[in-house]
PyMOL Python script that loads the backbone (N, CA, C, O; Angstrom):
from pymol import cmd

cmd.read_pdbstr("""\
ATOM      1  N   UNK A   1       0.841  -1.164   0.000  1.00  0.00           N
ATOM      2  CA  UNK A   1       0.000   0.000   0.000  1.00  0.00           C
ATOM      3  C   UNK A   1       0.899   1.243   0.000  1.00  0.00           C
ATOM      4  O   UNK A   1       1.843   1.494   0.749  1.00  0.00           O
ATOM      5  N   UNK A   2       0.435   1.900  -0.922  1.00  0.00           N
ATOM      6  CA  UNK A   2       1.482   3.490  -1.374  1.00  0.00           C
ATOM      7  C   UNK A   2       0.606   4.698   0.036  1.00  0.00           C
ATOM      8  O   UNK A   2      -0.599   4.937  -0.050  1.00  0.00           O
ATOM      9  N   UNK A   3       1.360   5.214   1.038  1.00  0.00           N
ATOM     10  CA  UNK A   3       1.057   5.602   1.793  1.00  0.00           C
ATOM     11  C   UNK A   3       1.814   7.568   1.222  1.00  0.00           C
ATOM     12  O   UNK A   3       2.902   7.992   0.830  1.00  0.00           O
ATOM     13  N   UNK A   4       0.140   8.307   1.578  1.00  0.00           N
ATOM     14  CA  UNK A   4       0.247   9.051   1.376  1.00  0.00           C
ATOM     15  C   UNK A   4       0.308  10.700   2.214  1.00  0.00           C
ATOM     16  O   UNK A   4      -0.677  10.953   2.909  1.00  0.00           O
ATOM     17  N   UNK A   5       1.111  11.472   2.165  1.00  0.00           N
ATOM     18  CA  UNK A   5       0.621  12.529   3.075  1.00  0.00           C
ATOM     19  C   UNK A   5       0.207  14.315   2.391  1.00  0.00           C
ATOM     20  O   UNK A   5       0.758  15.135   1.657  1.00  0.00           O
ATOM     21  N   UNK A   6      -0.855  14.227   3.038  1.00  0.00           N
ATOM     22  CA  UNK A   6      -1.209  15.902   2.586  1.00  0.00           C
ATOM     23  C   UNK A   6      -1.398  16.545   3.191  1.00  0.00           C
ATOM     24  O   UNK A   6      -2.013  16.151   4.182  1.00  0.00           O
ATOM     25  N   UNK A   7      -1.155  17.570   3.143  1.00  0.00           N
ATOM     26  CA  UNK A   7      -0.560  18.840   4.018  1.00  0.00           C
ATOM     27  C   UNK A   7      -1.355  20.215   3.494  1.00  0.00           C
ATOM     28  O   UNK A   7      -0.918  20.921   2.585  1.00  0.00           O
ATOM     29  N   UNK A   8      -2.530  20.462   4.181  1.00  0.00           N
ATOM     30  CA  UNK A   8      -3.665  21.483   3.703  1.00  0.00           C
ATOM     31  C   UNK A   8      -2.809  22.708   3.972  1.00  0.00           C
ATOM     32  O   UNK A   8      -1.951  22.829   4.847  1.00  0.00           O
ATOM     33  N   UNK A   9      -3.219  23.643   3.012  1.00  0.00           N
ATOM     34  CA  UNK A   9      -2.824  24.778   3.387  1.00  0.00           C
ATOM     35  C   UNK A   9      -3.142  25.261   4.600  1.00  0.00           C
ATOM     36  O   UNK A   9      -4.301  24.918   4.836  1.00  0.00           O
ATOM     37  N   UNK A  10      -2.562  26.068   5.741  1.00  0.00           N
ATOM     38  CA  UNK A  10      -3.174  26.458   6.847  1.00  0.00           C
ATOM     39  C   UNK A  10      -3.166  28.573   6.336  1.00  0.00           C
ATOM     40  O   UNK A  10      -2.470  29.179   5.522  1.00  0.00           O
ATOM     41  N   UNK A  11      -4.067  28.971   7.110  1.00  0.00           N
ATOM     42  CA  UNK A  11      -4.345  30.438   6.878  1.00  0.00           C
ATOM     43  C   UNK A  11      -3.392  31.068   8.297  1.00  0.00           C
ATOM     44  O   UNK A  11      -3.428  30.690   9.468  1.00  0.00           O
ATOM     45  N   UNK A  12      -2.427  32.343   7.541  1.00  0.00           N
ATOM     46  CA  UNK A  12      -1.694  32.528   8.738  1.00  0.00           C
ATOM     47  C   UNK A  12      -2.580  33.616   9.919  1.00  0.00           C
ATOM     48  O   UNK A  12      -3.564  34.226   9.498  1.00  0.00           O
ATOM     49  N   UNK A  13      -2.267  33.735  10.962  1.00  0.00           N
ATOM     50  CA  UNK A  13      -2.344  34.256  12.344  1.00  0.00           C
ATOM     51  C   UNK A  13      -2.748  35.818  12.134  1.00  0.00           C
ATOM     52  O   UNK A  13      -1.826  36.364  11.529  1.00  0.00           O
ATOM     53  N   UNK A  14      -3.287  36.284  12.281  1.00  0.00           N
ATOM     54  CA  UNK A  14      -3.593  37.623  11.612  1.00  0.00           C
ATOM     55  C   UNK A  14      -3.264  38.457  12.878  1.00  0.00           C
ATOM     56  O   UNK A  14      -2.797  39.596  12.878  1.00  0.00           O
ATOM     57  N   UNK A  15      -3.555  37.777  13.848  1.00  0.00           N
ATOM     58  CA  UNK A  15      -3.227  39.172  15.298  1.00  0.00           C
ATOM     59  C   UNK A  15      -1.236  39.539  14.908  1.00  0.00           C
ATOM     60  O   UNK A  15      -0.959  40.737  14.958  1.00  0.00           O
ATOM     61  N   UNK A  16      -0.395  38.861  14.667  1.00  0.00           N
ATOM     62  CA  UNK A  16       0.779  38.807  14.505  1.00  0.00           C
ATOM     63  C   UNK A  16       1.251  39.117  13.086  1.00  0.00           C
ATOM     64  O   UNK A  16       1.359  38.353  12.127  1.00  0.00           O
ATOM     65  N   UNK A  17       1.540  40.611  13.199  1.00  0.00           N
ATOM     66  CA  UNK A  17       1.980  40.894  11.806  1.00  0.00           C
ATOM     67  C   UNK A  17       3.428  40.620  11.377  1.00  0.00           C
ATOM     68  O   UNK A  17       3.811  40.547  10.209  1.00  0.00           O
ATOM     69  N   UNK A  18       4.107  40.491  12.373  1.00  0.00           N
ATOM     70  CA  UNK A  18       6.241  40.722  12.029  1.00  0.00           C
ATOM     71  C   UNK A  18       6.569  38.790  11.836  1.00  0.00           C
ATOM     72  O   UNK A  18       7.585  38.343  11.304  1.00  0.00           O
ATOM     73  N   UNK A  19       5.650  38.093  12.302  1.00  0.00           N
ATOM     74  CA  UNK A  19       5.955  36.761  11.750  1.00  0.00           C
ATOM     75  C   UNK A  19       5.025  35.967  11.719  1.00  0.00           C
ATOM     76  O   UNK A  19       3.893  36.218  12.131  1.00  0.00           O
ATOM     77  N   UNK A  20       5.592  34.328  10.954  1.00  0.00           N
ATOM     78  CA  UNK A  20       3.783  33.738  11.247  1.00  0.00           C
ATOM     79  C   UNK A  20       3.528  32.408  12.195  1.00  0.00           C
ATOM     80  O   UNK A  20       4.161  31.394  11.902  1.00  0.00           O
ATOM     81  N   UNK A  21       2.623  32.376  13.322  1.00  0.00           N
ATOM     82  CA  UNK A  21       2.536  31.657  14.016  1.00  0.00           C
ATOM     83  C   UNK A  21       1.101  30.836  13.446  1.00  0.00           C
ATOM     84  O   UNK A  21       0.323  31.191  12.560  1.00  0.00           O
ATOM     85  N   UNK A  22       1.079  29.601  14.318  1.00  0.00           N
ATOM     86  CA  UNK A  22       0.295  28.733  14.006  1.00  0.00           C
ATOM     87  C   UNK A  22      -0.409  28.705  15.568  1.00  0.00           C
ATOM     88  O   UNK A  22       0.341  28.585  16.538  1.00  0.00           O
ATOM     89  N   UNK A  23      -2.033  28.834  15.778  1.00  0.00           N
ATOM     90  CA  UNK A  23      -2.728  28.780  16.583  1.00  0.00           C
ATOM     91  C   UNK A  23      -2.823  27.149  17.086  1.00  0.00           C
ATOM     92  O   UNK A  23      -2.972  26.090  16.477  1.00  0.00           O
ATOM     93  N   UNK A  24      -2.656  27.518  18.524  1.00  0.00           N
ATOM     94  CA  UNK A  24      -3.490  25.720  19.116  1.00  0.00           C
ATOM     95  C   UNK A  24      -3.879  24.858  18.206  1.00  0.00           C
ATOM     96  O   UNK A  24      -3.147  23.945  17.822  1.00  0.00           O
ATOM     97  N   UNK A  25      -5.363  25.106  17.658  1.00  0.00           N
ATOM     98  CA  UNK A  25      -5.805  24.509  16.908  1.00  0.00           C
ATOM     99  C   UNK A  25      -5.457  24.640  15.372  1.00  0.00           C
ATOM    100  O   UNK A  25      -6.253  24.212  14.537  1.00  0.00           O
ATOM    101  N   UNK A  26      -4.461  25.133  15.064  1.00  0.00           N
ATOM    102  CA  UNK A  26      -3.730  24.665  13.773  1.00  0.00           C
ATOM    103  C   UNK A  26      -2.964  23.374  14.092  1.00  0.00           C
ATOM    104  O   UNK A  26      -3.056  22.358  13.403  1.00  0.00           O
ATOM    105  N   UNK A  27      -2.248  23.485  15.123  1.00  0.00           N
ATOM    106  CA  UNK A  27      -1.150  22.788  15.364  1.00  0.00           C
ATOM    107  C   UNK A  27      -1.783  21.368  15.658  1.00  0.00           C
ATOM    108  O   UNK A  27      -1.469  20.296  15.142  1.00  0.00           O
ATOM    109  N   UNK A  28      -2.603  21.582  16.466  1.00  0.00           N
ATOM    110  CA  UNK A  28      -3.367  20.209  16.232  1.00  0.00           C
ATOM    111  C   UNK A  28      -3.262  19.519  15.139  1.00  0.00           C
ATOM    112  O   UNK A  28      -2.660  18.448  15.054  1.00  0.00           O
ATOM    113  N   UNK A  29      -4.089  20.333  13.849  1.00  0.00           N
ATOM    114  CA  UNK A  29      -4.441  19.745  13.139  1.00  0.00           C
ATOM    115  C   UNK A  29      -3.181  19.185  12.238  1.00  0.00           C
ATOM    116  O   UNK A  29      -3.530  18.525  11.259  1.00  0.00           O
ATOM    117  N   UNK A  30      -1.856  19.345  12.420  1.00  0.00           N
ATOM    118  CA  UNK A  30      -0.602  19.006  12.201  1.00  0.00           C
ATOM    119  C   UNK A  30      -0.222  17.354  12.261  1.00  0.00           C
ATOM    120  O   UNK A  30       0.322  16.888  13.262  1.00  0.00           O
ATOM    121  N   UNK A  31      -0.585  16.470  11.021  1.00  0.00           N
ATOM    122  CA  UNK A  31       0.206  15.342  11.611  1.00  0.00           C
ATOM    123  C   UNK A  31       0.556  15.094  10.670  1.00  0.00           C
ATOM    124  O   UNK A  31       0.353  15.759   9.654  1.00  0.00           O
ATOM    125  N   UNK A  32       1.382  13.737  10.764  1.00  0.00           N
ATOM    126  CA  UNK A  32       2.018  12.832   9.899  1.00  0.00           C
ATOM    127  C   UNK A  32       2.629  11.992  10.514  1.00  0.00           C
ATOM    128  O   UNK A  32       2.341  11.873  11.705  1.00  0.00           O
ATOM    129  N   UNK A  33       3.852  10.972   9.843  1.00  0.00           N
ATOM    130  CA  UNK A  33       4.718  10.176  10.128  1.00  0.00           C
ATOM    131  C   UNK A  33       4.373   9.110   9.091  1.00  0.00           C
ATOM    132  O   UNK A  33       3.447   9.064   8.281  1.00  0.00           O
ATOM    133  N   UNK A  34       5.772   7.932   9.436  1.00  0.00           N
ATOM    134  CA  UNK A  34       5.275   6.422   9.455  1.00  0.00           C
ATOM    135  C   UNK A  34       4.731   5.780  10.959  1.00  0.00           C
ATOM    136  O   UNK A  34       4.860   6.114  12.137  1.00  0.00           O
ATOM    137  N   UNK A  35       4.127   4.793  10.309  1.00  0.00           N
ATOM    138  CA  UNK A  35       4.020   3.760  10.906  1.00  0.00           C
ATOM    139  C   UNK A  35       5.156   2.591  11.367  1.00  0.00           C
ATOM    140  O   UNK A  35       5.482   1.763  10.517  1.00  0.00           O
ATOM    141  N   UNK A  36       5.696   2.535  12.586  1.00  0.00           N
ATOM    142  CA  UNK A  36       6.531   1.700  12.936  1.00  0.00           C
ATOM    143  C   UNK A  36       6.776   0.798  14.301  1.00  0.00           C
ATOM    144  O   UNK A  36       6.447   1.126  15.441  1.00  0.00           O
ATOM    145  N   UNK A  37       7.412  -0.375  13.908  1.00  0.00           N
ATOM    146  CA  UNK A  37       6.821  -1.510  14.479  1.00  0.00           C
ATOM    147  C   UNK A  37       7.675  -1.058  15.733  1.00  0.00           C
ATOM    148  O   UNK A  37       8.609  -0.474  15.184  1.00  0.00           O
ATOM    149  N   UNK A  38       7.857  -0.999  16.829  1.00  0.00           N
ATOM    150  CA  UNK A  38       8.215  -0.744  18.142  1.00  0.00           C
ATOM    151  C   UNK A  38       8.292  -2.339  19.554  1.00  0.00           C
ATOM    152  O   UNK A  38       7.492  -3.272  19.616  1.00  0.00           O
ATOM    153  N   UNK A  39       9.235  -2.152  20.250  1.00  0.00           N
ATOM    154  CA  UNK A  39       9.158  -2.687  21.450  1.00  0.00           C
ATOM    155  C   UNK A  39       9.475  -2.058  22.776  1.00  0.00           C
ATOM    156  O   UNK A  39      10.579  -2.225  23.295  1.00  0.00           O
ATOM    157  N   UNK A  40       8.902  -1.621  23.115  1.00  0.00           N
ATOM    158  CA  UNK A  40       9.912  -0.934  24.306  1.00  0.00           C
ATOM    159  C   UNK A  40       9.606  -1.661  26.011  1.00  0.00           C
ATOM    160  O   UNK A  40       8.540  -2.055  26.483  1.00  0.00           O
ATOM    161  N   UNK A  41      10.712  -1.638  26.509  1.00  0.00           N
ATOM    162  CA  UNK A  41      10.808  -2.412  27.961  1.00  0.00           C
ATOM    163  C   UNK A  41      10.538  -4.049  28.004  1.00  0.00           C
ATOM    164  O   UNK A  41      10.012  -4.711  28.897  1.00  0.00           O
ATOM    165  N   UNK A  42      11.187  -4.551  26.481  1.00  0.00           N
ATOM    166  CA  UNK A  42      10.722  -6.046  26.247  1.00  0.00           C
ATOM    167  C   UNK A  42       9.295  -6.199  26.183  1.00  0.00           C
ATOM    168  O   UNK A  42       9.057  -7.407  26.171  1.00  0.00           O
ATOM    169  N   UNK A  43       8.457  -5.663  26.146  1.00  0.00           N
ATOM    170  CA  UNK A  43       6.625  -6.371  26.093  1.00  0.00           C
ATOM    171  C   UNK A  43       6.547  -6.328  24.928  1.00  0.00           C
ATOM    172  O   UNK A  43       7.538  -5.932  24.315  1.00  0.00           O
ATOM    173  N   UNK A  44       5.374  -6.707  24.206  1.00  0.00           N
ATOM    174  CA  UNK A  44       4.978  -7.283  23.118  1.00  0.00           C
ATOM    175  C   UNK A  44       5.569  -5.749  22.137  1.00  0.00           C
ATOM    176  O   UNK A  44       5.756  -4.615  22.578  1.00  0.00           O
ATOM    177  N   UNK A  45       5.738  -6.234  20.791  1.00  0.00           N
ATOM    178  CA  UNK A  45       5.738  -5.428  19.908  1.00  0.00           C
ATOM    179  C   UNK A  45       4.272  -4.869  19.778  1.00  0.00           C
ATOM    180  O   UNK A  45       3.202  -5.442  19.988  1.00  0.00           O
ATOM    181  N   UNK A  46       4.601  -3.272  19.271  1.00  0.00           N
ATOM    182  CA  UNK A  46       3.367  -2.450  19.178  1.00  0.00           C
ATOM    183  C   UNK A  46       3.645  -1.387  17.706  1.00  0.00           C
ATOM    184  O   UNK A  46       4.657  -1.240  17.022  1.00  0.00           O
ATOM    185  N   UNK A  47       2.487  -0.863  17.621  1.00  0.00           N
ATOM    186  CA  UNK A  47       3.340  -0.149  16.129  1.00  0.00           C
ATOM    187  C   UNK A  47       2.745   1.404  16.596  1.00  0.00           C
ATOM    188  O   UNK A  47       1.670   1.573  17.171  1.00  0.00           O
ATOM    189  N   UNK A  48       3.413   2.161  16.324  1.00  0.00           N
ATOM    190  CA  UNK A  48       3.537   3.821  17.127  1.00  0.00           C
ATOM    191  C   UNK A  48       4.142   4.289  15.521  1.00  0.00           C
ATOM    192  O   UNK A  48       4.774   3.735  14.622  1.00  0.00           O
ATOM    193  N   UNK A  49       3.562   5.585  15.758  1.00  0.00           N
ATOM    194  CA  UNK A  49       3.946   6.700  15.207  1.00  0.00           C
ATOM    195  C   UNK A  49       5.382   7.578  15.336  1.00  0.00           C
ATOM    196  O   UNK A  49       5.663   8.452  16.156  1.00  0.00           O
ATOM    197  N   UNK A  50       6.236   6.998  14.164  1.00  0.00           N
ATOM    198  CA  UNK A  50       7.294   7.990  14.356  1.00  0.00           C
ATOM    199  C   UNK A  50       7.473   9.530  14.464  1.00  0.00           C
ATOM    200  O   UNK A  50       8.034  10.069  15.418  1.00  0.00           O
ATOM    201  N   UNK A  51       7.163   9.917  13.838  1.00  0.00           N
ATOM    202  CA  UNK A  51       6.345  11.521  14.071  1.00  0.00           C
ATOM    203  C   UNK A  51       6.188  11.788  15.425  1.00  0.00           C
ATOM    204  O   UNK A  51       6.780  12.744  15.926  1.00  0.00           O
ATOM    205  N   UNK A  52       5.449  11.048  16.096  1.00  0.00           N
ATOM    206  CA  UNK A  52       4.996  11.265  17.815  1.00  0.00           C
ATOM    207  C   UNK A  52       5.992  11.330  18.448  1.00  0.00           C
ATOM    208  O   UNK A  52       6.232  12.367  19.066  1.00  0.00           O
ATOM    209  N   UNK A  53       6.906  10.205  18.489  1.00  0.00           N
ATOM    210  CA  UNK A  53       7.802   9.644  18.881  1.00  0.00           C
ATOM    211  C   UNK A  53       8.960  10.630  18.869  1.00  0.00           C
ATOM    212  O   UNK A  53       9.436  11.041  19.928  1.00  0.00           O
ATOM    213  N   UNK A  54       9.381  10.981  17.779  1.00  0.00           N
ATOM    214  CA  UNK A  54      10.499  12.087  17.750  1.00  0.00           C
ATOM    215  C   UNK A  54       9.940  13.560  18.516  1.00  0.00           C
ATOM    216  O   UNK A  54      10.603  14.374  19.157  1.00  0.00           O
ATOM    217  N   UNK A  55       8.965  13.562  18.300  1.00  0.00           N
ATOM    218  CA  UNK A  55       8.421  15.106  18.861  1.00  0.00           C
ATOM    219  C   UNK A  55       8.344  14.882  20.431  1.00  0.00           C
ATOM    220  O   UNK A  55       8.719  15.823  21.132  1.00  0.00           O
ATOM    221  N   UNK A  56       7.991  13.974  20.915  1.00  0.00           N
ATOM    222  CA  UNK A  56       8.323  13.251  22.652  1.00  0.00           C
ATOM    223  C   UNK A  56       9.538  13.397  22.866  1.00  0.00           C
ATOM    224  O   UNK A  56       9.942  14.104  23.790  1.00  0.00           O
ATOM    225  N   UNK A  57      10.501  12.618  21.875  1.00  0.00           N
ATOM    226  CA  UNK A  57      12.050  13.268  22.333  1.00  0.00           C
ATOM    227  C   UNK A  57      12.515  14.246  22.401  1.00  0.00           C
ATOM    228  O   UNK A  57      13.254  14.683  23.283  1.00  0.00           O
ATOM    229  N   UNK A  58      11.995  14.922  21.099  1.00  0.00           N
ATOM    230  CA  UNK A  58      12.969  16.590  21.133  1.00  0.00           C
ATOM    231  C   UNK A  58      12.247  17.107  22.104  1.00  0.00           C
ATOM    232  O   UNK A  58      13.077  17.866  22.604  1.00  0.00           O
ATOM    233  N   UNK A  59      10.882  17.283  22.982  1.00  0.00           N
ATOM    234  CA  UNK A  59      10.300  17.533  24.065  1.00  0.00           C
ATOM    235  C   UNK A  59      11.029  17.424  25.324  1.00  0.00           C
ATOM    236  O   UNK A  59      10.955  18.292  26.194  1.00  0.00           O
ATOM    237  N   UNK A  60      11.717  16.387  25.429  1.00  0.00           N
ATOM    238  CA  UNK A  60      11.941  15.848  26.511  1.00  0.00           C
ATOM    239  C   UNK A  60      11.386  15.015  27.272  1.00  0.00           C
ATOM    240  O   UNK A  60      11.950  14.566  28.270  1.00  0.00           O
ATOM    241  N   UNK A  61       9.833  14.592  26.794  1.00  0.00           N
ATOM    242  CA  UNK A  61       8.985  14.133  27.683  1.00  0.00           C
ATOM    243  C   UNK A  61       9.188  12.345  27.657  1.00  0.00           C
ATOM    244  O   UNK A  61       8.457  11.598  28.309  1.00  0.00           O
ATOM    245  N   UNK A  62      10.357  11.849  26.746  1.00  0.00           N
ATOM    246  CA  UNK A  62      10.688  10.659  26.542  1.00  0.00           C
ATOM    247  C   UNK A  62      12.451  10.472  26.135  1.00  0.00           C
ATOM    248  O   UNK A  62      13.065  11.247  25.401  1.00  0.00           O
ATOM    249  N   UNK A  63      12.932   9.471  26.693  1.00  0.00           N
ATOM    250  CA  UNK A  63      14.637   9.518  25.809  1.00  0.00           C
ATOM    251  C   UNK A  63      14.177   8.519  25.251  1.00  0.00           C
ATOM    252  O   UNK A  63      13.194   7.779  25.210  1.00  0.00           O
ATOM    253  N   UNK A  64      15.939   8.842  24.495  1.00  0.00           N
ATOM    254  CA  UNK A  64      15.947   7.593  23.059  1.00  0.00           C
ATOM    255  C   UNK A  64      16.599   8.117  22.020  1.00  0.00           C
ATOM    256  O   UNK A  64      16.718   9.341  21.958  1.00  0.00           O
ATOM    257  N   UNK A  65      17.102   7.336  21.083  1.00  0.00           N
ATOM    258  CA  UNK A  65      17.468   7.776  19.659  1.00  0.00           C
ATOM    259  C   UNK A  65      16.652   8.046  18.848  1.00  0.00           C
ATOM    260  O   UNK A  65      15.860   7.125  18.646  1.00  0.00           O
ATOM    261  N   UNK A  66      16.449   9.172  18.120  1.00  0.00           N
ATOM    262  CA  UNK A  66      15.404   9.903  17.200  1.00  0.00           C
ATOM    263  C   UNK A  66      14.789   8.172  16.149  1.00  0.00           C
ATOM    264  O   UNK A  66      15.688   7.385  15.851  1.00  0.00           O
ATOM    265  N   UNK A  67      13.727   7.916  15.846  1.00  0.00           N
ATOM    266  CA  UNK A  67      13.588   7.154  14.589  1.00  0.00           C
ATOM    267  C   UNK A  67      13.777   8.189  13.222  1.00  0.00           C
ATOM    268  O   UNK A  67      13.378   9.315  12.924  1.00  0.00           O
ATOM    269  N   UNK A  68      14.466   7.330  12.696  1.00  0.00           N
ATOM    270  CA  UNK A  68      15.055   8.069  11.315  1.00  0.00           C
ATOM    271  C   UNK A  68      14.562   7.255  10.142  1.00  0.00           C
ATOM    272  O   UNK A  68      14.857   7.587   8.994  1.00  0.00           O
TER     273      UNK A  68
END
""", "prot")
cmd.dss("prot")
cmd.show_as("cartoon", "prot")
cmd.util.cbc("prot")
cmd.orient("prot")
């Protein structure tokens, strides 16, 4: 299966004229990634979102090596 991603135009921030930010609910609406097969702490394999996954790390809210 040919896996696809699209990326809607978003409308920029109008209160902010000197740059452009993306509201809460833009950012939400922000996803993507693959799909990838995962194990973590030895339990069963699970399949997670790389996308998530890296954005947890550069967060801080998880360690690990980025999936690439």
């Amino acid at each position: 299966m040919k896996r696809t991603l699209a990326i809607a135009d978003l409308p920029p921030d109008t209160q902010t004229r000197d740059e452009a930010t993306l509201s809460p609910q833009q950012m939400q609406r922000i996803t993507g990634g693959r799909a990838v097969s995962a194990i973590v702490d030895g339990r069963a394999p699970a399949t997670v979102d790389d996308w998530g996954i890296n954005i947890a790390i550069f967060e801080g809210r998880i360690s690990g090596p980025y999936i690439v």
